[in-house]
Gaussian input, Z-matrix of N, CA and C with variables (Angstrom, degrees):
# hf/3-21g

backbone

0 1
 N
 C     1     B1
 C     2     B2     1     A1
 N     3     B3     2     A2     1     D1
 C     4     B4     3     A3     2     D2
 C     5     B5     4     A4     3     D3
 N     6     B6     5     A5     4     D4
 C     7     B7     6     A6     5     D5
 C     8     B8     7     A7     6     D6
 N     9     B9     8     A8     7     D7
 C    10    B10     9     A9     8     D8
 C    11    B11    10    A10     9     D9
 N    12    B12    11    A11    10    D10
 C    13    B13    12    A12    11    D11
 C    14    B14    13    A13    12    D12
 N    15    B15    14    A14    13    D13
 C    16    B16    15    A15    14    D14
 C    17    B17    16    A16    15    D15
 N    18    B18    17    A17    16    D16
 C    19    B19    18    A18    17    D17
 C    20    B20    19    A19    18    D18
 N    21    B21    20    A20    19    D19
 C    22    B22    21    A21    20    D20
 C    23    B23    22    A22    21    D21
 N    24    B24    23    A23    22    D22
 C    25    B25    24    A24    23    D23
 C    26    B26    25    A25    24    D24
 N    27    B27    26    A26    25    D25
 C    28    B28    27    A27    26    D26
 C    29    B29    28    A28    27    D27
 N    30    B30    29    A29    28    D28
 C    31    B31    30    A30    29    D29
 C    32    B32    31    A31    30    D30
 N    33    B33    32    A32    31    D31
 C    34    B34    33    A33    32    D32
 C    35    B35    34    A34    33    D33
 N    36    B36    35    A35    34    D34
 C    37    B37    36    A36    35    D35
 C    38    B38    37    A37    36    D36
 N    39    B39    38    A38    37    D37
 C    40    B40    39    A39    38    D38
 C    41    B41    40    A40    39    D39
 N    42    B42    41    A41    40    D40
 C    43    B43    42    A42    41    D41
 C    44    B44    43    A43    42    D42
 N    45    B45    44    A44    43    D43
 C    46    B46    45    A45    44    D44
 C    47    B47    46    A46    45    D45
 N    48    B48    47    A47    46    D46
 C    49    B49    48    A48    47    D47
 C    50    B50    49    A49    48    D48
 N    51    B51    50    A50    49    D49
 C    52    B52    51    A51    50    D50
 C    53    B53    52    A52    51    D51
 N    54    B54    53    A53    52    D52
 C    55    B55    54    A54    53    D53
 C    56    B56    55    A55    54    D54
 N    57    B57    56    A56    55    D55
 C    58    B58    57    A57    56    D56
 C    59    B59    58    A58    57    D57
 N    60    B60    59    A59    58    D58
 C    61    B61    60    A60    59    D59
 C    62    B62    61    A61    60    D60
 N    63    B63    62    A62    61    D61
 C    64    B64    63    A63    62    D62
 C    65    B65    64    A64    63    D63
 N    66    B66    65    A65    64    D64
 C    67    B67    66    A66    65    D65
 C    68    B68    67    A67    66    D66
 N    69    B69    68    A68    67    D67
 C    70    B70    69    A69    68    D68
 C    71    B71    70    A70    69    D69
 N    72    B72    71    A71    70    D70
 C    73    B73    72    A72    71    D71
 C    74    B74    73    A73    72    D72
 N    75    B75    74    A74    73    D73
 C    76    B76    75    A75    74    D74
 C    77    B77    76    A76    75    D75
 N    78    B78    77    A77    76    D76
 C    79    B79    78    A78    77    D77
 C    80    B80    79    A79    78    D78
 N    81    B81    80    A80    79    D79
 C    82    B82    81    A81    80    D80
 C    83    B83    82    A82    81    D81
 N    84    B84    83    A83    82    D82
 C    85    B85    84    A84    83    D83
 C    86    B86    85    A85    84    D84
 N    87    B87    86    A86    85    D85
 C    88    B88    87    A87    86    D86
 C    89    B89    88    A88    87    D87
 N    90    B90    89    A89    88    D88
 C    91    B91    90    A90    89    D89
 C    92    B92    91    A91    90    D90
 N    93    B93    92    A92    91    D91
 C    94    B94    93    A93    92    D92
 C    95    B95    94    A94    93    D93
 N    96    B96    95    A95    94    D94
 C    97    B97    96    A96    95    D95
 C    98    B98    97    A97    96    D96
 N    99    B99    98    A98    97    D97
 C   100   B100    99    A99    98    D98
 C   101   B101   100   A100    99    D99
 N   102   B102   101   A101   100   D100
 C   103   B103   102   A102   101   D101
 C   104   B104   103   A103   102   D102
 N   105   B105   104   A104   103   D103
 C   106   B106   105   A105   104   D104
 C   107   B107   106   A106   105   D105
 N   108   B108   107   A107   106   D106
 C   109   B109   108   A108   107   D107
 C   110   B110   109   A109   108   D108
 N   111   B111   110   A110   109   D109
 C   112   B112   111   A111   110   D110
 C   113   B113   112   A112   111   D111
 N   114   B114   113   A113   112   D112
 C   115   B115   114   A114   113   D113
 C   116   B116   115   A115   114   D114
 N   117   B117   116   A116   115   D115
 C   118   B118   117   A117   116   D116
 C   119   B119   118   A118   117   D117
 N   120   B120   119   A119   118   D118
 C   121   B121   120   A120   119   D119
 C   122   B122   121   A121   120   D120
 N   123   B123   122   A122   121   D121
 C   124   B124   123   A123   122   D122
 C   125   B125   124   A124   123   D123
 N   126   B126   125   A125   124   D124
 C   127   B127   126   A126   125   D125
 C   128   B128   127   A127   126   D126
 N   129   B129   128   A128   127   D127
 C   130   B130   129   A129   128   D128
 C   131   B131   130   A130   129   D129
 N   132   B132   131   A131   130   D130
 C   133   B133   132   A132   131   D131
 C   134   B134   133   A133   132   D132
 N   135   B135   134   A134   133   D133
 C   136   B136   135   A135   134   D134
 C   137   B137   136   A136   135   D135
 N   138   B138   137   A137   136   D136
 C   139   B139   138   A138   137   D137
 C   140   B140   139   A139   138   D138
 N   141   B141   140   A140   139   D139
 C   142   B142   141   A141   140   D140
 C   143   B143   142   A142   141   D141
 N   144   B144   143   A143   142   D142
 C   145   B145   144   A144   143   D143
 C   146   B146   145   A145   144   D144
 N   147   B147   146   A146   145   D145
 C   148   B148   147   A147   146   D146
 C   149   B149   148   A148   147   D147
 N   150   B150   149   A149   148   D148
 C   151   B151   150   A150   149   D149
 C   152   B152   151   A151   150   D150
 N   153   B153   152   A152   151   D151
 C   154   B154   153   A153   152   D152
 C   155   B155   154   A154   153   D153
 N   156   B156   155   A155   154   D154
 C   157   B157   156   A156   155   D155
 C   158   B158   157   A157   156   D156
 N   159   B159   158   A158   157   D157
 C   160   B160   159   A159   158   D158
 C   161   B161   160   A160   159   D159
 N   162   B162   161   A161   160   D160
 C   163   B163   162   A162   161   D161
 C   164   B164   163   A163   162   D162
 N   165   B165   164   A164   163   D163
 C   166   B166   165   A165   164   D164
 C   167   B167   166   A166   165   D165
 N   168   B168   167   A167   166   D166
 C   169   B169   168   A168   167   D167
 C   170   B170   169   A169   168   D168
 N   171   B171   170   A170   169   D169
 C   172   B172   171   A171   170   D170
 C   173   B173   172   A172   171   D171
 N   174   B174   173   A173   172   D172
 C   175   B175   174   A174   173   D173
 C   176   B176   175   A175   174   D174
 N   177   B177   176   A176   175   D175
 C   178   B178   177   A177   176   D176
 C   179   B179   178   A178   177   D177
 N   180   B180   179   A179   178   D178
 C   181   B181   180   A180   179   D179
 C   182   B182   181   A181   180   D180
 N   183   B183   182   A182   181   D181
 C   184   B184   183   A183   182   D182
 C   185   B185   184   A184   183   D183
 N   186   B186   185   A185   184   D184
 C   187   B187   186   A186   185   D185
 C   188   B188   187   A187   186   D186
 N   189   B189   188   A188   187   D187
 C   190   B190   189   A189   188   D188
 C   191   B191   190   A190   189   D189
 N   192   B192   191   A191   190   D190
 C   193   B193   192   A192   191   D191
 C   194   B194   193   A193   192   D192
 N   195   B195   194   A194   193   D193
 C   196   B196   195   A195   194   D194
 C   197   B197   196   A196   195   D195
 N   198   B198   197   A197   196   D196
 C   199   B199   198   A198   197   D197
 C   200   B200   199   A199   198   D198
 N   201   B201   200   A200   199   D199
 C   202   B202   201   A201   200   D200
 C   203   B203   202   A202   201   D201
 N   204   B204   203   A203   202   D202
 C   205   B205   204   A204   203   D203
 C   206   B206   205   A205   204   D204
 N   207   B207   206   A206   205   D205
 C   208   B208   207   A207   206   D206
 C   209   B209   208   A208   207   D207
 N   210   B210   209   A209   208   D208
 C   211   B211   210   A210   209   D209
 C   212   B212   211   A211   210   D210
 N   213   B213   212   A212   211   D211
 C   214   B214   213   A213   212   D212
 C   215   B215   214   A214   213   D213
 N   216   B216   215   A215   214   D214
 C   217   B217   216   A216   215   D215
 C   218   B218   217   A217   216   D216
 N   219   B219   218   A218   217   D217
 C   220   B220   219   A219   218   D218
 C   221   B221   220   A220   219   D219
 N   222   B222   221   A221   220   D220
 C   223   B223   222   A222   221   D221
 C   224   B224   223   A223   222   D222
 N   225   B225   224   A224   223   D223
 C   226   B226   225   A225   224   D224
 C   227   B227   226   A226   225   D225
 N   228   B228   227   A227   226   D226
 C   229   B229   228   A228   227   D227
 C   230   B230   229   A229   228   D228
 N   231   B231   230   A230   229   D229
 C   232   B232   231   A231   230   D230
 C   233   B233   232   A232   231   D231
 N   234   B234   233   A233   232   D232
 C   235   B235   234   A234   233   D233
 C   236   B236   235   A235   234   D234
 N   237   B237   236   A236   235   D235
 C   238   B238   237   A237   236   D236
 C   239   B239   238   A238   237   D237
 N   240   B240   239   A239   238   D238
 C   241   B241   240   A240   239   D239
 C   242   B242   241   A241   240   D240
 N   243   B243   242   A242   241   D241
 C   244   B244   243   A243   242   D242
 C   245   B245   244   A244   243   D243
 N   246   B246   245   A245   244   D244
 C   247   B247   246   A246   245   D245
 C   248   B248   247   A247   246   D246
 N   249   B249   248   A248   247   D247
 C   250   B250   249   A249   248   D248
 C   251   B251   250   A250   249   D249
 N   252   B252   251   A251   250   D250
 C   253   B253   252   A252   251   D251
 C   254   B254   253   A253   252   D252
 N   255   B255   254   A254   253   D253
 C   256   B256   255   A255   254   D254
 C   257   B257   256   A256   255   D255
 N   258   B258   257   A257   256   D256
 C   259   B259   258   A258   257   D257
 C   260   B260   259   A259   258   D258
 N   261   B261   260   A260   259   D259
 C   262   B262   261   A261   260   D260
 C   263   B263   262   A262   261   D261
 N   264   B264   263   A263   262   D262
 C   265   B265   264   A264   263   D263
 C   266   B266   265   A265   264   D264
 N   267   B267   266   A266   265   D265
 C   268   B268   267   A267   266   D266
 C   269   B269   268   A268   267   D267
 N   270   B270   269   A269   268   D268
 C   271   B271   270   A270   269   D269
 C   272   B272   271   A271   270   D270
 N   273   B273   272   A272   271   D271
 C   274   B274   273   A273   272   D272
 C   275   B275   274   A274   273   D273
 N   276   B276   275   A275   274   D274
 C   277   B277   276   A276   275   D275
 C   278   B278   277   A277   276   D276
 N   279   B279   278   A278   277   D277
 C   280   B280   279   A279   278   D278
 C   281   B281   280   A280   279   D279
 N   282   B282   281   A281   280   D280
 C   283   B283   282   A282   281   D281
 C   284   B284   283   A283   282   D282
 N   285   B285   284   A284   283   D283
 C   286   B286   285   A285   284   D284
 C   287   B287   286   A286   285   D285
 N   288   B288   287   A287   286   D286
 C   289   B289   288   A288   287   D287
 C   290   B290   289   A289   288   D288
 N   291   B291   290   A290   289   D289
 C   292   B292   291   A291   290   D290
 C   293   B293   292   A292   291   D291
 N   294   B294   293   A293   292   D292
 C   295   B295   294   A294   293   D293
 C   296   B296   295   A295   294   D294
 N   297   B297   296   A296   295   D295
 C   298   B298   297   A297   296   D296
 C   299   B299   298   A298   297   D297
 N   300   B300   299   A299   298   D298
 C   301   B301   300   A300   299   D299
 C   302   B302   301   A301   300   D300
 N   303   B303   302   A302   301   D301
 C   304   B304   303   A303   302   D302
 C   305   B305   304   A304   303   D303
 N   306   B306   305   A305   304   D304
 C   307   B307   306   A306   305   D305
 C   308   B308   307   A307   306   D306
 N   309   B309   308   A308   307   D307
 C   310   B310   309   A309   308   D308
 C   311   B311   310   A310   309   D309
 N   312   B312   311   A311   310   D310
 C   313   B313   312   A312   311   D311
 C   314   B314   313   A313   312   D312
 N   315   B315   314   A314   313   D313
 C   316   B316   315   A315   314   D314
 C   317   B317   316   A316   315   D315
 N   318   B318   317   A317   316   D316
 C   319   B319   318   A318   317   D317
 C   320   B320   319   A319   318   D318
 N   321   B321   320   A320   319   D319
 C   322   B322   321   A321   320   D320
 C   323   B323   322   A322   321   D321
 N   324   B324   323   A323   322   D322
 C   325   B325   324   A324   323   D323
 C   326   B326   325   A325   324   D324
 N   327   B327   326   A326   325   D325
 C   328   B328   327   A327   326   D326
 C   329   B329   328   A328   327   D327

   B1=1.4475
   B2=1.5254
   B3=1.3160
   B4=1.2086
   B5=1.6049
   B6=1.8208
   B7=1.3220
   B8=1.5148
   B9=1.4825
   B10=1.3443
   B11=1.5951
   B12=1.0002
   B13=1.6588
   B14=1.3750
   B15=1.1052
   B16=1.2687
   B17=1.5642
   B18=1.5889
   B19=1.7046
   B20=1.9134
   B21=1.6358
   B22=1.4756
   B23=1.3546
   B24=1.4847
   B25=1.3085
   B26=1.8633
   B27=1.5403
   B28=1.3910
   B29=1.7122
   B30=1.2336
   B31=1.8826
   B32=1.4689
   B33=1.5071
   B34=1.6106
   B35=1.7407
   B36=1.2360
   B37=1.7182
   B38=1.5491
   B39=1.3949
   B40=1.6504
   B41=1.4874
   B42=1.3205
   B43=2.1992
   B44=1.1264
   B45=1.5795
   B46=1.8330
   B47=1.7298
   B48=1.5078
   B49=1.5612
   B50=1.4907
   B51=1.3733
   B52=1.4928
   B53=1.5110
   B54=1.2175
   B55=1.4026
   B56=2.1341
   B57=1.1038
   B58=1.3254
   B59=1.9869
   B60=1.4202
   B61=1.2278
   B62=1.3384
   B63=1.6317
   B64=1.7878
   B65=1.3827
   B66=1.2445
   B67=1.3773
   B68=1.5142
   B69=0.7054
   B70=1.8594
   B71=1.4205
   B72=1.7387
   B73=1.0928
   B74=0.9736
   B75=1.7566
   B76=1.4063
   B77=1.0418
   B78=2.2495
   B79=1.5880
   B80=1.9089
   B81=1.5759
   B82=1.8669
   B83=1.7574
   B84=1.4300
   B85=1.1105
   B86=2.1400
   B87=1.3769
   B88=1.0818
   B89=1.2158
   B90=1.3465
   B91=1.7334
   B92=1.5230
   B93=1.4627
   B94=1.0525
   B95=1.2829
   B96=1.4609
   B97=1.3297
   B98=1.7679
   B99=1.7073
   B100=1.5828
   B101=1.1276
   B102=0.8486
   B103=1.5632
   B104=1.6996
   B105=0.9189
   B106=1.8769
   B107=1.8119
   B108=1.5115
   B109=1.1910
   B110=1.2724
   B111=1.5489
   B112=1.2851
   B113=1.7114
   B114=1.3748
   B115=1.3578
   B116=1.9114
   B117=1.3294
   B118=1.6001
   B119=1.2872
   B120=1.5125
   B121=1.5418
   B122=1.6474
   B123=1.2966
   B124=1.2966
   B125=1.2103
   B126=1.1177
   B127=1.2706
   B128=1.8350
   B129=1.3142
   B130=1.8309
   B131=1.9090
   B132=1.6299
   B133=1.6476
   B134=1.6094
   B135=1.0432
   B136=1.3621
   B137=1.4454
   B138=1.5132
   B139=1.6501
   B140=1.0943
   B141=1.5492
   B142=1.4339
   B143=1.5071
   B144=0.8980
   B145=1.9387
   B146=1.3595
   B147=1.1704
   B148=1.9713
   B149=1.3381
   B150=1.6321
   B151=1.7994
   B152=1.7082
   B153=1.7224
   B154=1.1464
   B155=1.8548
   B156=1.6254
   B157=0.8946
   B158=1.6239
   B159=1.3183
   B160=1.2129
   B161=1.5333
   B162=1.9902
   B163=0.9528
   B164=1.9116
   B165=1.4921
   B166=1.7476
   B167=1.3345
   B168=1.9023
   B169=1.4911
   B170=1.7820
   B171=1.6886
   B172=1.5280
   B173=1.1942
   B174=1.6779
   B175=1.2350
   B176=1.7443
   B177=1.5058
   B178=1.8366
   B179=1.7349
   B180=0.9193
   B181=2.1308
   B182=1.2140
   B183=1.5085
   B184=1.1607
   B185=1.7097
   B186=1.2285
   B187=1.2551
   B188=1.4630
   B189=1.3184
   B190=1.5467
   B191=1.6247
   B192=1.2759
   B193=1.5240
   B194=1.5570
   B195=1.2039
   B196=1.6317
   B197=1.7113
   B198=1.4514
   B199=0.9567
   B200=1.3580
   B201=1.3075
   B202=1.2282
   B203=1.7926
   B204=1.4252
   B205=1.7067
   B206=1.2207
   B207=1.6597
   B208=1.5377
   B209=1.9457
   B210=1.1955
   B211=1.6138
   B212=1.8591
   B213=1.2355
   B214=1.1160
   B215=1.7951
   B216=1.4204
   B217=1.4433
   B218=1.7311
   B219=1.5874
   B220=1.1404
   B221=2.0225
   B222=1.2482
   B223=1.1931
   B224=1.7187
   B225=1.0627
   B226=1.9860
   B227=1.2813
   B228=1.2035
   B229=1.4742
   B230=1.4000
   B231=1.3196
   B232=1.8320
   B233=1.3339
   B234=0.9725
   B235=1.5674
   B236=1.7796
   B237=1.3528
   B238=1.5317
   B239=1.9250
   B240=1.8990
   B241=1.8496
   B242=0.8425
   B243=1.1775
   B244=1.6889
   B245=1.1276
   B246=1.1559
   B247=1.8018
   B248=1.4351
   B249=1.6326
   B250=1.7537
   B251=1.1234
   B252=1.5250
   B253=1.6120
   B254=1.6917
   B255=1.1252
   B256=1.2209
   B257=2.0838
   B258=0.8641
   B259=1.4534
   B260=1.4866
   B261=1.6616
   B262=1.3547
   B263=1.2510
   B264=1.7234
   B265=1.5941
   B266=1.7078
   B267=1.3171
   B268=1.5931
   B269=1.6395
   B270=1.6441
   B271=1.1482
   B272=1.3193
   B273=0.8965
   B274=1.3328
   B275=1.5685
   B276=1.6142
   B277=1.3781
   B278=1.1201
   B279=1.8178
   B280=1.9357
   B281=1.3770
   B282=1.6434
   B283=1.3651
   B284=1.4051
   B285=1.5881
   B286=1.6711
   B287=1.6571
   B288=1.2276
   B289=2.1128
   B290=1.1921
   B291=1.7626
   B292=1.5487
   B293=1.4556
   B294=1.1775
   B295=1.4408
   B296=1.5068
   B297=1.5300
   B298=1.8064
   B299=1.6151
   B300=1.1821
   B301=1.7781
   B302=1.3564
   B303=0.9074
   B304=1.9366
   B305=1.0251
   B306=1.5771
   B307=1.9379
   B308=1.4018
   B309=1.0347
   B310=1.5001
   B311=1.6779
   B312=1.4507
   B313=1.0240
   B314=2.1887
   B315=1.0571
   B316=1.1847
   B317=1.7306
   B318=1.1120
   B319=1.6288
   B320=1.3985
   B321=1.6773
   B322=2.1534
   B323=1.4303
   B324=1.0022
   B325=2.0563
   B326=1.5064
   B327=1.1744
   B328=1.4174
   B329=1.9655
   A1=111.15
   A2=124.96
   A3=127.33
   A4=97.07
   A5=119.31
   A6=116.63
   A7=125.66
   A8=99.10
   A9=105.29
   A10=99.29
   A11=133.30
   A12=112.27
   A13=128.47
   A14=130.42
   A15=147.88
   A16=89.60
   A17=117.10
   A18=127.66
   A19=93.58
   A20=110.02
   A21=107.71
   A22=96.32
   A23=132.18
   A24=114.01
   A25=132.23
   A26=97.39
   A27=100.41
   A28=136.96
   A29=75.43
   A30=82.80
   A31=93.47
   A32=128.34
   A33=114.85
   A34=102.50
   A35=130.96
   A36=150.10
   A37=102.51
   A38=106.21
   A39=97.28
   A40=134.85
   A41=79.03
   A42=101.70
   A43=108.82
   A44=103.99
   A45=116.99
   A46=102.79
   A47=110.46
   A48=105.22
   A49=103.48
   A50=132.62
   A51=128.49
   A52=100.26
   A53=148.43
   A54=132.47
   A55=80.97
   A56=135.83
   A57=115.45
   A58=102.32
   A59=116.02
   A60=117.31
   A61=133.53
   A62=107.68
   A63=116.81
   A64=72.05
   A65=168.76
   A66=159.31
   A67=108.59
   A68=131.22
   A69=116.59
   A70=125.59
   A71=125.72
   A72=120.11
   A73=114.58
   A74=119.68
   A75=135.12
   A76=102.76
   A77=93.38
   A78=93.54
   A79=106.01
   A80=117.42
   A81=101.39
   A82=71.76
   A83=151.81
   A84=132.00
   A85=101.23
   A86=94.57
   A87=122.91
   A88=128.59
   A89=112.16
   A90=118.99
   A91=95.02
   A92=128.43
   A93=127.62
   A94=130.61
   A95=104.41
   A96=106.89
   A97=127.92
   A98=90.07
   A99=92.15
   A100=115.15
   A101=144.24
   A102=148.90
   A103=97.88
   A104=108.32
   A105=110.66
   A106=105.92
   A107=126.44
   A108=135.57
   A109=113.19
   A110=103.56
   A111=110.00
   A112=133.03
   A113=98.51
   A114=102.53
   A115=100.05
   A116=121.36
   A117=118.69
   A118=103.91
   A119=118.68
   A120=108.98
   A121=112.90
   A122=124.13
   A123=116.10
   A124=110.28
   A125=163.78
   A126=171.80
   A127=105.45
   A128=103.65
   A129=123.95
   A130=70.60
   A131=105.01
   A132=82.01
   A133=124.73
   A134=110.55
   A135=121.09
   A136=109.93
   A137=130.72
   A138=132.01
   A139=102.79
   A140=116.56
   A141=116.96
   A142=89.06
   A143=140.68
   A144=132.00
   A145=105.42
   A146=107.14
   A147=109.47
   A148=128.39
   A149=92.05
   A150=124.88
   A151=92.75
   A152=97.28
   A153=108.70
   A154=86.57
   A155=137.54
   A156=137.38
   A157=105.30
   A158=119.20
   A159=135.51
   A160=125.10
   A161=104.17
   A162=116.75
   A163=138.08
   A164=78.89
   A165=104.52
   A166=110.38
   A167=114.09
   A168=113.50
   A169=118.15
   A170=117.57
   A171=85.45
   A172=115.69
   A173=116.93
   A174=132.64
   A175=114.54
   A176=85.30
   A177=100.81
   A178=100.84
   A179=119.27
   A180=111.89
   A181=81.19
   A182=127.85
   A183=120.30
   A184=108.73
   A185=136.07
   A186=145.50
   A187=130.33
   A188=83.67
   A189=100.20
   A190=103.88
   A191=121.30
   A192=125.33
   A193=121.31
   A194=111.63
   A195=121.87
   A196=90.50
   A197=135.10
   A198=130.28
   A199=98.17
   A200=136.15
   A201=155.48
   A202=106.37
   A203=101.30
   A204=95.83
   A205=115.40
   A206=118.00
   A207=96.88
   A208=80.28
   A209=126.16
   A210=118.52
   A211=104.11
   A212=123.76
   A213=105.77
   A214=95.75
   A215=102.78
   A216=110.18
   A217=109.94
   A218=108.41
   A219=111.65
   A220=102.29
   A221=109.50
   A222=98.43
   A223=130.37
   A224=111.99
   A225=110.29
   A226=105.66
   A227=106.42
   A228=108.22
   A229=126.52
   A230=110.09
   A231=115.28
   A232=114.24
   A233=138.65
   A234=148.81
   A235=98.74
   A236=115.00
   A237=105.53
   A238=66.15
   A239=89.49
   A240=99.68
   A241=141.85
   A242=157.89
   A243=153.31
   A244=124.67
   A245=137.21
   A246=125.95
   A247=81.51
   A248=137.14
   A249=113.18
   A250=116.90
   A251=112.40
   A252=116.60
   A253=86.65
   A254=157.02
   A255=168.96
   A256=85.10
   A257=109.67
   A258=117.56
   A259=124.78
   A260=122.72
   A261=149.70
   A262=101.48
   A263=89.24
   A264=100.58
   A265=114.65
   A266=114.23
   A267=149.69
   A268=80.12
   A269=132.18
   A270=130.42
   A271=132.37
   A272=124.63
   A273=128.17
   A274=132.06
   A275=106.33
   A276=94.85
   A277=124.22
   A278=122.09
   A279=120.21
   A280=87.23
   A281=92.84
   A282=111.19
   A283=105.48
   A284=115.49
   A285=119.08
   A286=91.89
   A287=96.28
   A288=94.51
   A289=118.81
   A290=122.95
   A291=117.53
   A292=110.14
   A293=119.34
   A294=118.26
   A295=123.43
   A296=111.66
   A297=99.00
   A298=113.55
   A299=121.22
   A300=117.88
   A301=97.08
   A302=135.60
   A303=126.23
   A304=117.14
   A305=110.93
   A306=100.67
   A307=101.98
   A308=139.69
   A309=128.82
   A310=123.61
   A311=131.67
   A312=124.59
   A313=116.67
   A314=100.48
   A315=104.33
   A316=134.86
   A317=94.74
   A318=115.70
   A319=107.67
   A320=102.43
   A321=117.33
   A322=85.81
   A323=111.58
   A324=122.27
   A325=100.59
   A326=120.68
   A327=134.57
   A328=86.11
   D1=-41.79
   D2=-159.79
   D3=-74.09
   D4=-45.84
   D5=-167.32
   D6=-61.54
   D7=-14.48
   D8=172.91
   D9=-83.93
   D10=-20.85
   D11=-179.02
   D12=-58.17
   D13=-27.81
   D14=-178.60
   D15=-63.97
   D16=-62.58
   D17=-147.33
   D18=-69.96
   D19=-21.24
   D20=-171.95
   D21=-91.34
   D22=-54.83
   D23=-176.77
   D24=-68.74
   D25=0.13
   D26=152.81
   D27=-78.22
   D28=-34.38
   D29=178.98
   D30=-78.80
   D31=-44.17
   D32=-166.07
   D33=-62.17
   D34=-22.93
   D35=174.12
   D36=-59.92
   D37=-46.06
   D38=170.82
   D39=-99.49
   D40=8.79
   D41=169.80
   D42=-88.25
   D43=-51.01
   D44=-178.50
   D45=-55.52
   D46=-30.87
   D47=-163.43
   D48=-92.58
   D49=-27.16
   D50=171.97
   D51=-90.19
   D52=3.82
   D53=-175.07
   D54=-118.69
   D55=-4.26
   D56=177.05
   D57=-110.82
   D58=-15.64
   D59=151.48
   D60=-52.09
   D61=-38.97
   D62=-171.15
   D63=-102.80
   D64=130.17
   D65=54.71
   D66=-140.29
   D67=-28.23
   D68=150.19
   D69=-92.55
   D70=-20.99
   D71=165.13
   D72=72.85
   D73=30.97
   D74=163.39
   D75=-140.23
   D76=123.83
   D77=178.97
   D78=-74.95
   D79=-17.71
   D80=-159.02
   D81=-68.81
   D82=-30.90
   D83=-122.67
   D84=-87.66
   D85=-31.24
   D86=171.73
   D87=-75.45
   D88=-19.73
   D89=-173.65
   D90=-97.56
   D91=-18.86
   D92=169.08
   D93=-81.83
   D94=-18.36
   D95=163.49
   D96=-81.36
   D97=-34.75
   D98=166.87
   D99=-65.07
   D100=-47.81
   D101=-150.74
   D102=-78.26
   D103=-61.57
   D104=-178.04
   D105=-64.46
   D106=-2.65
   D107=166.40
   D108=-85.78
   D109=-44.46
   D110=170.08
   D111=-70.07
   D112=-32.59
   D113=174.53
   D114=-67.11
   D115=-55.20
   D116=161.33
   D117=-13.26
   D118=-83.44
   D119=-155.18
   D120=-75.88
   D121=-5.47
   D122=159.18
   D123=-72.85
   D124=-54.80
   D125=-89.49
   D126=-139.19
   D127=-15.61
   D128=-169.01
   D129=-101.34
   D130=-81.22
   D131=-162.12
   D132=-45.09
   D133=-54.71
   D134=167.71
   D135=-20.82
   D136=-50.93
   D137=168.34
   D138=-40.94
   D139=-56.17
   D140=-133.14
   D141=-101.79
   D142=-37.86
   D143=-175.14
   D144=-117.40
   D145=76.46
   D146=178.13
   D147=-92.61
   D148=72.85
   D149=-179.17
   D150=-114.62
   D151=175.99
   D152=-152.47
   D153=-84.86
   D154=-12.82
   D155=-161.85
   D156=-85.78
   D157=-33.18
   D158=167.32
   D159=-56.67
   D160=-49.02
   D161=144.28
   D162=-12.30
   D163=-85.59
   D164=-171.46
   D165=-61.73
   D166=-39.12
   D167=165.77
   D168=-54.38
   D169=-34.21
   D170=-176.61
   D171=-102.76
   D172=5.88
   D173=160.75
   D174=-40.49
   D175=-71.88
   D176=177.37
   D177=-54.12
   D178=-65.16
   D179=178.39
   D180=-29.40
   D181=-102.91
   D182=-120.00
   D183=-77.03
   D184=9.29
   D185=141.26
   D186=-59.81
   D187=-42.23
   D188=178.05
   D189=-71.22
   D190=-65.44
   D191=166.70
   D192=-38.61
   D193=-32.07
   D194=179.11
   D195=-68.87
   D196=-55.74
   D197=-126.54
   D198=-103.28
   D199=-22.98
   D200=167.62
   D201=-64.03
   D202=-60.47
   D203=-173.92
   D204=-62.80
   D205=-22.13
   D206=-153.78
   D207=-96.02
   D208=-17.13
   D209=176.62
   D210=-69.43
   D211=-8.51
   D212=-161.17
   D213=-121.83
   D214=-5.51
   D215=178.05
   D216=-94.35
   D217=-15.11
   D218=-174.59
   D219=-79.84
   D220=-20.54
   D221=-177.29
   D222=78.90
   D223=152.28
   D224=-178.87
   D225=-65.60
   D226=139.54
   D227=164.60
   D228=-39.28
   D229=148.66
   D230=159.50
   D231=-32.19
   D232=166.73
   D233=139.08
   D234=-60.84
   D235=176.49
   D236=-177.19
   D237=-126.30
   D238=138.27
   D239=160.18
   D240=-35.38
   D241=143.30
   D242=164.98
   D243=-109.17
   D244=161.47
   D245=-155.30
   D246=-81.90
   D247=-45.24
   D248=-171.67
   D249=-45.18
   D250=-43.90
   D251=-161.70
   D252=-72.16
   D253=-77.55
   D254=-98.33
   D255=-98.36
   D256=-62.77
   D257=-179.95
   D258=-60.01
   D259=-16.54
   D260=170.95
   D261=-65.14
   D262=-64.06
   D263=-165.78
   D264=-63.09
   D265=-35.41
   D266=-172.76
   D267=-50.41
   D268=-88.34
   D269=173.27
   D270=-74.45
   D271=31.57
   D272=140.35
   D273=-90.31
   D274=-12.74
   D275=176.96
   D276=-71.99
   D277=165.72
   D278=172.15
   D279=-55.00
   D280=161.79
   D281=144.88
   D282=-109.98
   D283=-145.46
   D284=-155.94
   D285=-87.87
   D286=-44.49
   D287=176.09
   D288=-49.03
   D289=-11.59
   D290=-163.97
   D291=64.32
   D292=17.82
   D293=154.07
   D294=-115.60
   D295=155.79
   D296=-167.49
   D297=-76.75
   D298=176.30
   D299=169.29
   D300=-55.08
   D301=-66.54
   D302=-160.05
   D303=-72.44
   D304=6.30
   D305=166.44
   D306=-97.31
   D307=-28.84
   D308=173.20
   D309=-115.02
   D310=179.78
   D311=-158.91
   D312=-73.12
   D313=31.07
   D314=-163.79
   D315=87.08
   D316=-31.32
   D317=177.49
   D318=-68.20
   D319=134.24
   D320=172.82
   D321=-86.50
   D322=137.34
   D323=159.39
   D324=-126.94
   D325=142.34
   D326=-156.16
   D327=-97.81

C-alpha cells in the first residue's frame, strides 16, 4: 500500500500542475506547484524505500526544483537602452529651479 503512494502523489502533482495552469493561466505559477508536489512524492518514496536509489531520486527533485526556480525567478533580461529612451530620460531631469528642461527655455539661471 504504502509503495504505491509515492506513484499516486506524483500523478496527483501533475493534475494539480495542468488543472492550476488552465485556471490561473500561469505557467511559473504552475511549475511551482508541480515541483513542490513533486518534491512531496519523492520524499513519501524516500520513507518508504530507504536505499541509496530512493535517496538520489529526491536529491535530484529537489535540485532540480532549486535550479528551475531561481532561473525562472531571475526573469528575461532587460531590453538593452536606446538613445530615445536615454534622451527622454536626459530631459526629464530637475534642473536647479526644481523645474524640468521642457518647462522652460532650456537655460540654468542661478
Amino acid at each position: 500500500m504504502r509503495e504505491g503512494l509515492a506513484d499516486v502523489a506524483t500523478a496527483l502533482a501533475l493534475g494539480s500542475g495542468a488543472v492550476v495552469l488552465l485556471t490561473v493561466r500561469s505557467w511559473r505559477t504552475a511549475l511551482r506547484v508541480l515541483l513542490d508536489l513533486l518534491v512531496a512524492a519523492g520524499l513519501l518514496r524516500l520513507a518508504v524505500a530507504s536505499g541509496w536509489t530512493a535517496l538520489a531520486t529526491a536529491a535530484a527533485i529537489i535540485l532540480l526544483r532549486q535550479l528551475l526556480w531561481a532561473g525562472i525567478a531571475a526573469g528575461p533580461p532587460a531590453p538593452a537602452p536606446t538613445i530615445a529612451a536615454a534622451l527622454r530620460v536626459r530631459r526629464s531631469r530637475p534642473t536647479v529651479s526644481g523645474r524640468t528642461q521642457s518647462e522652460h527655455s532650456g537655460r540654468i539661471t542661478p
